[in-house]
N, C-alpha and C positions, 0 to 999 in steps of 0.2 A: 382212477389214478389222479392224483392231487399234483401234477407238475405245473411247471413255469413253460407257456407257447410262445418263448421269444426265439425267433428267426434271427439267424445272420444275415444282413443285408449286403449280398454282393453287386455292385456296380457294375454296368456296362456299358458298351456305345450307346447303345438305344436311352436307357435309363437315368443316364446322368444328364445331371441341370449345371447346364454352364453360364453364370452371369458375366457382366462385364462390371471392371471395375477400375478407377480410379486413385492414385495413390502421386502425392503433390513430394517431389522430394527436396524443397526448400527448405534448407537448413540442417534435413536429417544427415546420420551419421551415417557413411555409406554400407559397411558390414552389418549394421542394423537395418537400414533397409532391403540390401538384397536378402537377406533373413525371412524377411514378411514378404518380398514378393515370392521368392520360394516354395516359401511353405505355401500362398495362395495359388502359383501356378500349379503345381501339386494337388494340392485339394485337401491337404489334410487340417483344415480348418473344416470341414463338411464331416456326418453324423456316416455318412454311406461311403465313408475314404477307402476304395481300392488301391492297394498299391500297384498292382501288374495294369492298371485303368489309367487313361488321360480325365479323370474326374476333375477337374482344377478350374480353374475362372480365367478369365482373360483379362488381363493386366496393363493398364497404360501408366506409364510414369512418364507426369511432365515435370519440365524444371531441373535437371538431369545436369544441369551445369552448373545449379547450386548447392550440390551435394556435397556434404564436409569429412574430412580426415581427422579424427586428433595426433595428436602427438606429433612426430616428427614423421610422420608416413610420406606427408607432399613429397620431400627429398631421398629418404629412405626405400619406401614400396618403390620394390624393382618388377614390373614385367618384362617377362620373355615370350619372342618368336623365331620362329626358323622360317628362314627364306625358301628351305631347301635344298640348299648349293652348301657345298662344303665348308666349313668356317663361318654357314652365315646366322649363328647364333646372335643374335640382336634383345641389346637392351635397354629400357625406358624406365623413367620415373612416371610416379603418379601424378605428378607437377605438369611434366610435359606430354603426358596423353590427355591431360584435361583439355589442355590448350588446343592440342590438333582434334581433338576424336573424345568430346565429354560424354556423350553417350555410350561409348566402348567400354569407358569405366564400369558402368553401373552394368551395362550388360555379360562386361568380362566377370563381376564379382558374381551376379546373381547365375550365370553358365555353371560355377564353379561349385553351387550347391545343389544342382540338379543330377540325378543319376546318370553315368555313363554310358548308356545303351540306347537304342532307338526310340524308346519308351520316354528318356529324356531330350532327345534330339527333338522330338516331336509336342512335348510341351513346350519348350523352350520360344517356338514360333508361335504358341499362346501372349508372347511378350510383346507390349510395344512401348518402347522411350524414344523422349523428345527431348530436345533441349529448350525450347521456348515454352509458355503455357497454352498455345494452339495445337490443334489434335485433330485429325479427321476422322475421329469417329465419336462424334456428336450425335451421328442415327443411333450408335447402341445405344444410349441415353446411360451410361456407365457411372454406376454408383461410387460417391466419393468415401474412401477411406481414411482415416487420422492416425497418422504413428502416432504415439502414445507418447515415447520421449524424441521429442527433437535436438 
């Protein structure tokens, strides 16, 4: 019999190669970058991407305070939270979460593309951002990445 012997390659804990990797967010545009760290916490830049799998890389972003908005978003982008207490719907600009909490930014955007189940609760701590260009994790020895358009 003349077939084709390509297997589906399923991922699993044991199986999957997790790198570390680096991603400098100076200048970029922040929904374009949480975009790419997404899709690399994820995994599905990798050949063996399970989706029910934590397959994905470990992610640091530094610089997290020089990340840009176009348009009129600084004044516009309204985040919401609840206090929990009745009436205590509370709202922000993206102007004034930079200012208290610049890391919240990129982390709120990039939370917002990861799946809503345990499965993404648990990539999500695959994430780490900084706001200065210092990092302590210098041991991974974490491969740098290039957004493409900054």
């Amino acid at each position: 019999m003349n077939t084709l012997s390509y297997k589906t390659v399923s991922a699993n804990k044991a199986t999957v190669n997790k790198e570390w990797v680096i991603i400098d967010a100076e200048g970029a545009v922040l929904g374009r970058l949480a975009t790419l760290v997404a899709s690399m916490l994820r995994g599905k830049h990798k050949t063996n991407f399970t989706p029910h799998v934590d397959c994905g890389d470990n992610v640091v972003v530094i610089n997290a305070e020089k990340v840009v908005l176009t348009g009129e978003k600084w004044s516009d982008k309204e985040y919401v939270r609840y206090t929990g207490y009745p009436g205590g719907q509370r709202f922000t600009t993206a102007e004034k979460m930079m200012k208290k909490n610049p890391i919240g930014l990129v982390e709120n955007a990039v939370k917002g593309m990861l799946p809503k189940n345990r499965l993404g609760r648990a990539i999500y701590k695959n994430m780490h951002v900084y706001a200065g260009s210092s990092h302590p994790h210098e041991a991974q020895k974490p491969k740098k990445i290039e957004i493409k358009n900054k």
